[in-house]
N, C-alpha and C positions, 0 to 999 in steps of 0.2 A: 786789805783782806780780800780772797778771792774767793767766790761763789763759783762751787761748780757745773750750775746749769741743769742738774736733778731733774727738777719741776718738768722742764721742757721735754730734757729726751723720754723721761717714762710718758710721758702726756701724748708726744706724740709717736714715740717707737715701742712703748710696752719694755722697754729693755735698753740699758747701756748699749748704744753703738760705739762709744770711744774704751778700748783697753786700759786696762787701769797702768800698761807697762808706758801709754800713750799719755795719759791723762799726768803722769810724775814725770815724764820728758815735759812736756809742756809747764809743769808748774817750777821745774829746774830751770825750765830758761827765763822764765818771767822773774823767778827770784835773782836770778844772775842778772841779767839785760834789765829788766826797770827798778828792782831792787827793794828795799824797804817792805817788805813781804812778812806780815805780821801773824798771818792764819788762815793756811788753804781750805775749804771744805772738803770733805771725801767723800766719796760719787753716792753717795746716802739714798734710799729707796722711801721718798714717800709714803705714806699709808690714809692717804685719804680716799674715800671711796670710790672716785673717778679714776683713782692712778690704778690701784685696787684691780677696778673693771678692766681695765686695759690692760694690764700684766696677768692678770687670770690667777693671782697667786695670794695669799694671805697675809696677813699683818706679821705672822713671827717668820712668813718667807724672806718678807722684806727688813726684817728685825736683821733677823741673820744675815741677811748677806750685804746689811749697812755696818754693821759689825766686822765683816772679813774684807770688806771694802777698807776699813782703817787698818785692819792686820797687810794687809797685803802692800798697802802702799806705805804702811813703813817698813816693810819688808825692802821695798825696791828702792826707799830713799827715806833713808833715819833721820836724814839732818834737815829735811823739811818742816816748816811749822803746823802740819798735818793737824787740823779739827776735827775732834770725834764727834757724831751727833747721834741726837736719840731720834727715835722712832718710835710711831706708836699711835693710837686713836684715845683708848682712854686712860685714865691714872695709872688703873692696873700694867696697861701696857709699857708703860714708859717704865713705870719701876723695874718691870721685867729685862727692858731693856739694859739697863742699867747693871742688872743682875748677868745678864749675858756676858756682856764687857767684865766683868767681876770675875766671872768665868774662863774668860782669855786671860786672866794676869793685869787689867787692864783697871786702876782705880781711877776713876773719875773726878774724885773730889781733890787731885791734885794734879788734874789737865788746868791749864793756863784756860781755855776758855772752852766750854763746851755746846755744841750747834743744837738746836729746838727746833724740829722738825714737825709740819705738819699740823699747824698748831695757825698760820696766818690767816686763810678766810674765817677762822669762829677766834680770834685772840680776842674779844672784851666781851665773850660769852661766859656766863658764871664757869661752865666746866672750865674753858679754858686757865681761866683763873687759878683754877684751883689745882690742876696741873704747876703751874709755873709755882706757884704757891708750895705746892710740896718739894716740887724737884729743889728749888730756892734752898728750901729747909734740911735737904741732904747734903750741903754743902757745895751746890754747885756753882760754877762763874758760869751764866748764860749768859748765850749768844741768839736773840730771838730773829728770826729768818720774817722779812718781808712786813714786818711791825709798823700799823700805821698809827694815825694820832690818838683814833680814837684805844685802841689796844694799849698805848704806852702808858697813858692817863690811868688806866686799870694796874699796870704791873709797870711802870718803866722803875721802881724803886728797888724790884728785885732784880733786874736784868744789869748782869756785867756792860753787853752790850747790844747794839738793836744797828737792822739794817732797814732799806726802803724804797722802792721805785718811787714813792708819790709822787716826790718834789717833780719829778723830768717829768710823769703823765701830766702835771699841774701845768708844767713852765709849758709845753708843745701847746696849749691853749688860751697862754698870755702873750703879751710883746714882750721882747729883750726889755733887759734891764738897762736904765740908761746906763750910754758907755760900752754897752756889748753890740757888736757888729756881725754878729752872725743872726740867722733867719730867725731862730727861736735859741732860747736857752736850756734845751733840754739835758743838754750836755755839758755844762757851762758849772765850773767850782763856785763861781760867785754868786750861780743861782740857789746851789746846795747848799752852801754855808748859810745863807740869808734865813732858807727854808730851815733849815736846824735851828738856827737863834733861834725863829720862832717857836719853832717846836720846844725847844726846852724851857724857853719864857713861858710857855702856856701850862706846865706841870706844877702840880700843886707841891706850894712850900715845904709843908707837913711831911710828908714823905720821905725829903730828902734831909731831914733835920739828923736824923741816925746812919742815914746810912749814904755811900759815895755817890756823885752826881755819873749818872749813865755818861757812857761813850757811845753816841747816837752818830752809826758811819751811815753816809749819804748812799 
């Protein structure tokens, strides 16, 4: 699954520096040359209030143009596995979102997996909750962006899938795993896998009694 770096460019350029005719070259070669390429993200516009500030523009600016962000790049390449994400600050927003894409011909409750946007620093906040809580109930496959432990414990039962920097912030502050021979394991599959076990070993039983055990990607 590919992340497309979002966070970063609005945080620190206010704005896509990369073309979107850029961004599906690139994600055409990654799918050809490393292969196995299960779900790109599309260049999706945050709406938290820092991103907000820094773009100068409002929540349904960046609704819309996370929205023609997905029109456009499968525009330029249909046979990518292109993720659509929502956007938005509160419930109302995110429905609307939803409503938008409805609007483009675009139904969501039968995308393979769809991206949750803006939702990581407050995800085990009652709102948060209850965002994921509804979207769930619309029939969506979520894909929760940047989801840590204590967030997944709240919702990992309704999330199709969840991604995570922690484990590499974690491992840059411990020693290699025995057997690994580099400086730190930040970067290291057999540090991410270990940290997933436990991860999924720590969620409660209950939850997953009804419904599929998450696909928790490193």
């Amino acid at each position: 699954m590919l992340d497309s770096g979002g966070f970063t460019e609005l945080s620190l350029h206010g704005q896509w520096t990369v073309p979107p005719a850029q961004y599906a070259a690139a994600v055409r070669r990654y799918a050809d040359e490393i292969g196995e390429l299960e779900r790109a993200a599309i260049q999706d516009w945050m709406c938290e209030p820092q991103i907000l500030a820094k773009t100068g523009q409002s929540i349904y600016d960046h609704q819309s143009r996370t929205v023609a962000s997905y029109l456009n790049l499968l525009w330029l390449d249909d046979e990518l596995p292109w993720m659509p994400v929502l956007q938005g600050w509160t419930l109302d927003d995110y429905l609307r979102c939803i409503d938008m894409y409805a609007a483009m011909g675009i139904d969501l409750t039968v995308e393979p997996l769809v991206g949750l946007g803006s939702v990581c620093r407050r995800q085990s906040t009652r709102e948060a909750v209850r965002i994921v809580e509804a979207l769930y109930a619309c029939g969506l496959r979520l894909h929760g962006f940047g989801f840590k432990t204590t967030g997944l414990r709240e919702v990992h039962h309704l999330l199709y899938s969840s991604d995570s920097l922690a484990w590499s912030f974690n491992a840059r502050h411990h020693a290699p795993l025995p057997g690994c021979t580099h400086k730190t394991c930040s970067n290291c599959p057999k540090y991410a896998l270990a940290w997933r076990n436990r991860l999924l070993a720590s969620l409660t039983d209950w939850h997953q009694d009804t419904t599929p055990q998450p696909h928790i990607a490193a």
